[in-house]
ZAMARGU-4260 file (C-alpha; in steps of 0.2 Angstrom, whole numbers, plus 5000, padded with zeros to 4 digits):
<rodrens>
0) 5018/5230/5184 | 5001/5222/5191 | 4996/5204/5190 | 4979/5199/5181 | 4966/5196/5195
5) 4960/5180/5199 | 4947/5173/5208 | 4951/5160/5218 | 4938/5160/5231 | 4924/5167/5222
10) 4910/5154/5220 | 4900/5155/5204 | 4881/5161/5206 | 4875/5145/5193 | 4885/5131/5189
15) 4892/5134/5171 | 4888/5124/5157 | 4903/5112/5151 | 4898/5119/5132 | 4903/5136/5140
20) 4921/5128/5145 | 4924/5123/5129 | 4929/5133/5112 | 4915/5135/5099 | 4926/5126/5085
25) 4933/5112/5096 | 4936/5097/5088 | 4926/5087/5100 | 4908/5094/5092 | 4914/5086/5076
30) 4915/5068/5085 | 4899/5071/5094 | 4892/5075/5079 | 4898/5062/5069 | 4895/5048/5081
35) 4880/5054/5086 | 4874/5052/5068 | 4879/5031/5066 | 4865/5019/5066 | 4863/5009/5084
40) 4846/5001/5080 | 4858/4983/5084 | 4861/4991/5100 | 4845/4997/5104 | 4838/4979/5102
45) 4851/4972/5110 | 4848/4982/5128 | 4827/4981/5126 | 4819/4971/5139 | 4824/4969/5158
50) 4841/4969/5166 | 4854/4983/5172 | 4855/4997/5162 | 4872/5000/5151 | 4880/5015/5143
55) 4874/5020/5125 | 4890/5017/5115 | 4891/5034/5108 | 4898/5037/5124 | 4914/5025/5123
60) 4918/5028/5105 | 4917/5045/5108 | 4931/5045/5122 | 4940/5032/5112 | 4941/5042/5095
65) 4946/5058/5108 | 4959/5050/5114 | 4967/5045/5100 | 4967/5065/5096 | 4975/5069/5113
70) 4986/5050/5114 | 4977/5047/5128 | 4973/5027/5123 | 4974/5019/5139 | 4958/5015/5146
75) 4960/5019/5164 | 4965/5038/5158 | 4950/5039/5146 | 4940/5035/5162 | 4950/5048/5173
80) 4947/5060/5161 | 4930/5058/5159 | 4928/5063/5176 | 4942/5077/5176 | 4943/5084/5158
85) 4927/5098/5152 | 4930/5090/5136 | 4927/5073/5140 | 4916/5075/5152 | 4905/5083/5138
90) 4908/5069/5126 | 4905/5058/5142 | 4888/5066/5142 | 4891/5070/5162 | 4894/5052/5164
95) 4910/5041/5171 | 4913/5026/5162 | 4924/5013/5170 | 4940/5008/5163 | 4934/4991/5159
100) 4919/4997/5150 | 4928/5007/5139 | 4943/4994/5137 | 4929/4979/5134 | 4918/4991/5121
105) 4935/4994/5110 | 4939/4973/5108 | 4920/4966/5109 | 4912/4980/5095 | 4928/4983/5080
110) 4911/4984/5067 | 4903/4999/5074 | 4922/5009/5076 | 4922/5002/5057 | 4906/5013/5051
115) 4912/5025/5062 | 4928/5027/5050 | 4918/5024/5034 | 4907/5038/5042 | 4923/5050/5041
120) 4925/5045/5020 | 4908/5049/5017 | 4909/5066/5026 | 4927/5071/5018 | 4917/5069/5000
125) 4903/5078/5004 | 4911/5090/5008 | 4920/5090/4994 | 4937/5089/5002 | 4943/5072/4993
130) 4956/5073/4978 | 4954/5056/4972 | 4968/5061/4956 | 4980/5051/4963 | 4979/5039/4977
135) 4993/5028/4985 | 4994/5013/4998 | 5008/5009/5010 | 5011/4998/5027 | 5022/4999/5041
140) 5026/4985/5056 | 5018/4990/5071 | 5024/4979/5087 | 5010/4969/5093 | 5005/4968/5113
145) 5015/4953/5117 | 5032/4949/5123 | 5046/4938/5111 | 5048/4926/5129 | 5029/4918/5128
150) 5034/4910/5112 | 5028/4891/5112 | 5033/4878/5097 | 5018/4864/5092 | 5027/4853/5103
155) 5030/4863/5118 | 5010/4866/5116 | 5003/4847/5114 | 5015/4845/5131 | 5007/4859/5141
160) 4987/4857/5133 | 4990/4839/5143 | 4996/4845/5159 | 4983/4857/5158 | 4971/4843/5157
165) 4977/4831/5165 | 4989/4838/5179 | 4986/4854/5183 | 4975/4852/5198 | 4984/4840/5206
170) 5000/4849/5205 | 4991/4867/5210 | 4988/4857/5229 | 5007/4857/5231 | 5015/4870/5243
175) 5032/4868/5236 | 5030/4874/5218 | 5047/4883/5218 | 5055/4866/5221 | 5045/4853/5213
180) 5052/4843/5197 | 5047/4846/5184 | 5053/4831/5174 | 5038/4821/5177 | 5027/4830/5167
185) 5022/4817/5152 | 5030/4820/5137 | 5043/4830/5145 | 5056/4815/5140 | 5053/4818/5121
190) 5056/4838/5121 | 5075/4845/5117 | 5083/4854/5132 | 5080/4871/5127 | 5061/4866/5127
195) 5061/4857/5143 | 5065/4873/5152 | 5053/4883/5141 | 5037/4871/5147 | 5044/4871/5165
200) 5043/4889/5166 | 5027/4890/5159 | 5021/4877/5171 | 5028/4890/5185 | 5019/4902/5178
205) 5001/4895/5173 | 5004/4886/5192 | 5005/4904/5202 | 4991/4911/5192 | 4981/4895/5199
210) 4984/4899/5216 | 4982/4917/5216 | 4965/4917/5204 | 4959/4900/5211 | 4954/4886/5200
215) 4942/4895/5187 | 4959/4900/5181 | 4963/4886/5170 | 4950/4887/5158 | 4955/4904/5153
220) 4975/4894/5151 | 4967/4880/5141 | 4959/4891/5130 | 4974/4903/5128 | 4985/4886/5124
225) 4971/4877/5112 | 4970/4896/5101 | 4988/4897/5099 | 4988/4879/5095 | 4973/4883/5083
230) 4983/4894/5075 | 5001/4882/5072 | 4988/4872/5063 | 4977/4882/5051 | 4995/4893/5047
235) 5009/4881/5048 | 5020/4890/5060 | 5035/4884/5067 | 5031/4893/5086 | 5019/4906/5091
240) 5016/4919/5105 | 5004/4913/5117 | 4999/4930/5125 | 4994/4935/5107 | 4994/4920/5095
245) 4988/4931/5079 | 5005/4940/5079 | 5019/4937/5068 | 5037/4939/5070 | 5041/4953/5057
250) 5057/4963/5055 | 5054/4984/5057 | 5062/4998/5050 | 5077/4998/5060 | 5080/4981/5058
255) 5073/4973/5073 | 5060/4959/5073 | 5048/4957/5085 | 5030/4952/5086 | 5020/4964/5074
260) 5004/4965/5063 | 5007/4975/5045 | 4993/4988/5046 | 4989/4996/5028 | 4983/5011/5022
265) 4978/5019/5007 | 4977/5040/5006 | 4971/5049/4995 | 4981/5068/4989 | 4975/5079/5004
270) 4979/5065/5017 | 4964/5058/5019 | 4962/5037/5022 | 4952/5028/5011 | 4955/5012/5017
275) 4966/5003/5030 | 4967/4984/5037 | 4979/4976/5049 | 4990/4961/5039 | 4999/4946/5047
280) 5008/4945/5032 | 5024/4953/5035 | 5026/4955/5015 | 5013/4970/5007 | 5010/4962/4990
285) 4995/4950/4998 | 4989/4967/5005 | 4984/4977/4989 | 4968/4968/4982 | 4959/4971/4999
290) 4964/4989/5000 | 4957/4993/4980 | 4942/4982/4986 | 4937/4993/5000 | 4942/5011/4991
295) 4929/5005/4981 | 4916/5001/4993 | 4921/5016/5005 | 4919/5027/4989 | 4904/5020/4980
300) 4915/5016/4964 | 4931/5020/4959 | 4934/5033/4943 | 4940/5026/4928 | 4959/5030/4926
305) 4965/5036/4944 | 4982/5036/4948 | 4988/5022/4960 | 5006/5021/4968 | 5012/5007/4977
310) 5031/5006/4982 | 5041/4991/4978 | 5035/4978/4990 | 5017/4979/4980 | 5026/4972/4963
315) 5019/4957/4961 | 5010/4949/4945 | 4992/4947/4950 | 4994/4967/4957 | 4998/4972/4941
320) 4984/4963/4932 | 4971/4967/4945 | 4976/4986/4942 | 4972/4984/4925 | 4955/4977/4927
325) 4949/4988/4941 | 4956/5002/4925 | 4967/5008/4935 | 4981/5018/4929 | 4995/5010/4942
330) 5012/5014/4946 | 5022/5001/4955 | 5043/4999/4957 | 5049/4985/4953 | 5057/4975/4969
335) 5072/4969/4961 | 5077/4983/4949 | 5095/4982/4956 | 5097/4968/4944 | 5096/4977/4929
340) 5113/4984/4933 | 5119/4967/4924 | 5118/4971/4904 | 5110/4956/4899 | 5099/4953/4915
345) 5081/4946/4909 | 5077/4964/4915 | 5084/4972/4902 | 5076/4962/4889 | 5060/4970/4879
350) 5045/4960/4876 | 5036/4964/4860 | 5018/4961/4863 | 5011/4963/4845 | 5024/4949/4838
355) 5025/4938/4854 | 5046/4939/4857 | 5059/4947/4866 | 5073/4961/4860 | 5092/4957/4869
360) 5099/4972/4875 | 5111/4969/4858 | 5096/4974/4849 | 5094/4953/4843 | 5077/4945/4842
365) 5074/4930/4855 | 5059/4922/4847 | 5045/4906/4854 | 5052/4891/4853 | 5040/4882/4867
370) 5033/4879/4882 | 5041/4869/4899 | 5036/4865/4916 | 5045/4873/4930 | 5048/4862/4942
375) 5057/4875/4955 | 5043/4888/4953 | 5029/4874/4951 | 5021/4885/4934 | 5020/4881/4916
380) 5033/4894/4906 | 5034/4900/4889 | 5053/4897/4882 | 5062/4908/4870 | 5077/4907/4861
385) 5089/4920/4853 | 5090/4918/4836 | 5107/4927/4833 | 5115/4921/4846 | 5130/4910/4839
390) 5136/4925/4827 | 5133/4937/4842 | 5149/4943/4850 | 5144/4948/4867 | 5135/4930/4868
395) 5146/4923/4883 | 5143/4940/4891 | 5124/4934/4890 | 5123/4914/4894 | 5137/4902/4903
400) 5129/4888/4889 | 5140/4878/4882 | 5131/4881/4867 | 5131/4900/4868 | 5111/4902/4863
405) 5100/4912/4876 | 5085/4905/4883 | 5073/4917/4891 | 5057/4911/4902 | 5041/4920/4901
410) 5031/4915/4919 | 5013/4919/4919 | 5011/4938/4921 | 5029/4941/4916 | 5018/4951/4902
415) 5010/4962/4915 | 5028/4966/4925 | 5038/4969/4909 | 5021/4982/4905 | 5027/4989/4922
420) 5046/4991/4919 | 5043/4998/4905 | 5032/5009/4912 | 5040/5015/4926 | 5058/5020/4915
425) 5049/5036/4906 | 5051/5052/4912 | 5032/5056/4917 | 5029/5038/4926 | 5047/5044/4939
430) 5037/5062/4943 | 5022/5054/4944 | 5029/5040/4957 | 5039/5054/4966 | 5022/5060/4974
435) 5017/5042/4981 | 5034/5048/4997 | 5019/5063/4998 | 5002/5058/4999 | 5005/5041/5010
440) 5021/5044/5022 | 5015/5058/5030 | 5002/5051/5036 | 5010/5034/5041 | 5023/5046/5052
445) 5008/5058/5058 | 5001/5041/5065 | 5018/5038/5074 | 5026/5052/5078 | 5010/5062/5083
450) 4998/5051/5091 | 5012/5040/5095 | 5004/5023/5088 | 5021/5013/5092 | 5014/4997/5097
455) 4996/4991/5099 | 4986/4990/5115 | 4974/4976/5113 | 4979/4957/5106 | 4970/4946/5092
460) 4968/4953/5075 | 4951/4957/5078 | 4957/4969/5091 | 4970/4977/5084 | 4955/4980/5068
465) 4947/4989/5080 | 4963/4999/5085 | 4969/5001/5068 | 4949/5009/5061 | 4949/5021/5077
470) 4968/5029/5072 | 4962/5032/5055 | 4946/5039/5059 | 4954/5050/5071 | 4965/5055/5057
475) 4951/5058/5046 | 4941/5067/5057 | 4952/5080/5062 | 4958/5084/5042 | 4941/5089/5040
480) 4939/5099/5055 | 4956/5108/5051 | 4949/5110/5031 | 4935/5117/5040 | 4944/5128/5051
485) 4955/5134/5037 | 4939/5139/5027 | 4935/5152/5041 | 4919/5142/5047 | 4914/5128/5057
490) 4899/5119/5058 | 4893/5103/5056 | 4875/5095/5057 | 4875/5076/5059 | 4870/5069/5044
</rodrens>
């Protein structure tokens, strides 16, 4: 047996082309394409006139929305590859970025990464690969960039913004931080112990960063302290993270909780996303009016009577209501359904729209009798009481009254979840909900598992935007070039 000849010494006559290194139907021709084809006129008028010339920003989203392919998301790799990788280095355009230029582009410019992703809708419909039958919108935790330790309460904060101002330079002249006490910082004396050692540590810490980055250093601490101060205020928070104040504590699937944004998606039947956004709201029902808001625009309308899934942390009143005035035809499990396991829950009451009561599960009319002010859940309710209930022999099964008549409370869009329930116990509404696991978890695990989005790289919500609109391009960019590859041609001219 012979080995294949190689030709290691061998110098080539002409330098090749990087086109000539790189497959025909690579996916990169797709993001040049497409990113080539965005709108920079903003860009163009910014970088008119006098002063150093910079990089066209083609350059950085393409490398950014590459990586994501290859999970390559670090900065300083993108930059090593454009210099390293034929692939890149085309996308590059035979230039070498530095990792701070491509790290600064990613926070500073999240609106042109969001065209760029709207870019990838418009293309999937033109090309007729969108199956907009059924569409269904899920989130998952994603663990934020900043660690559970830098955790500040509003207290804690007022103590430190003061030593920043006040205190800070005088103290960064001592030699002997490691010993120094710390108990004469002012308002040190009103602080619980636990929280005297958490400002002392910080003082530690913002106190070496002065001596090793000089003086400049504190504004970049004030600010840091005043927008995690900002945001105890404007949200009400009990503590916040300092090294990313727009993160929340949130729980994840395996139980943990940790600092975390709730990114959103919505996907339509072939796996394409539609719409995404990054929540601070660990619950999802707050998340769904934004997502039908931006299929819309992403879309250019909505068709009448599409099918829309939500699983049961979207089952909430003004969801259901706001399904039925977009017309859409909504399919949502209810997030207490356990309940119903009781026989004379509320939940297996039936509201009769048409005569304005309620049917017990004994098959007895509960009819109007009023309406009452809730004081626990701060909202006017509609009363109804059973009619049948004293001759009903199942009555202390249904109310611990001493009386033995049932009342039932109607809250305001009790109408709409009843709708719902009712809804979602047919045969066809259970196969129709079934589908919902198909169209968005997939792509929530391809997201995870295959370009291993565990956690996000940059801090603020504005940044991790930014992030979130690059992953889903990515993964809308390379279903079309696999539908395209499938269909035994690719090309594609920027439109």
């Amino acid at each position: 047996m012979a080995y294949i000849e190689s030709y290691k010494d061998q110098s080539w006559l002409l330098p090749p082309a990087l086109e000539d290194l790189i497959p025909e139907d690579h996916v990169c021709y797709l993001v040049e394409a497409l990113v080539d084809a965005q709108d920079y006129i903003d860009f163009d008028q910014q970088y008119a006139g006098a002063g150093h010339p910079a990089y066209h920003p083609r350059i950085p989203v393409k490398l950014l929305v590459m990586g994501i392919m290859d999970r390559v998301r670090s900065s300083r790799r993108l930059a090593r590859n454009a210099r390293e990788n034929v692939v890149y280095m085309s996308l590059a355009e035979k230039l070498a970025p530095d990792f701070r230029t491509i790290s600064d582009f990613r926070k500073n410019h999240p609106e042109l990464i969001k065209a760029v992703f709207r870019h990838t809708i418009r293309l999937a419909k033109e090309e007729g690969m969108l199956d907009l039958t059924h569409v269904a919108t899920d989130g998952s935790k994603v663990k934020a960039n900043a660690s559970g330790k830098g955790v500040l309460t509003r207290e804690e904060l007022g103590v430190l913004l003061r030593f920043v101002d006040e205190e800070m330079e005088a103290w960064a002249q001592q030699d002997d931080l490691e010993d120094r006490e710390y108990g004469e910082i002012r308002g040190m004396d009103q602080l619980p112990d636990q929280s005297r050692k958490t400002v002392r540590k910080a003082v530690q810490h913002y106190l070496r960063r002065i001596k090793e980055n000089g003086p400049d250093e504190k504004g970049e601490i004030k600010e840091r302290l005043e927008e995690a101060e900002k945001e105890v205020d404007q949200n009400g928070l009990k503590k916040v993270s300092i090294t990313d104040p727009s993160s929340r504590f949130m729980k994840n699937a395996k139980g943990k909780i940790e600092l975390s944004y709730n990114p959103q998606v919505t996907v339509e039947r072939n796996g394409f996303i539609l719409a995404n956004e990054v929540g601070q709201n660990a619950a999802d029902a707050g998340h769904l009016k934004p997502q039908i808001q931006q299929t819309e625009e992403n879309l250019g309308g909505l068709p009448e009577g599409m099918i829309w899934s939500c699983d049961a942390g979207y089952y909430e009143s003004g969801n259901l209501e706001l399904m039925e005035q977009w017309k859409i035809d909504g399919y949502v499990r209810d997030n207490n359904e356990s309940k119903s396991r009781q026989p004379f829950d509320k939940k297996n009451f039936s509201y009769d729209r048409e005569k304005d009561r309620w049917i017990c599960p004994a098959s007895k009319n509960v009819v109007y009798w009023g309406t009452h002010y809730d004081q626990q859940k701060g909202k006017e309710v509609r009363v109804y009481k059973g009619e049948s209930c004293l001759a009903c022999r199942r009555s202390k099964e249904c109310t611990r009254r001493k009386d033995g008549i049932r009342y039932v409370k109607m809250f305001p869009g009790e109408e709409a979840r009843e709708a719902m329930r009712a809804k979602m116990k047919t045969v066809g509404a259970e196969a129709i909900y079934k589908l919902r696991q198909q169209i968005v978890e997939p792509v929530i695990g391809d997201i995870k598992e295959n370009k291993g989005f565990r956690s996000f790289m940059t801090r603020g919500i504005r940044g991790a935007k930014a992030e979130w609109n690059l992953i889903c391009a990515a993964v809308n960019i390379q279903k079309v070039w696999r539908k395209m590859k499938g269909s035994g041609h690719f090309s594609y001219q920027a439109a």
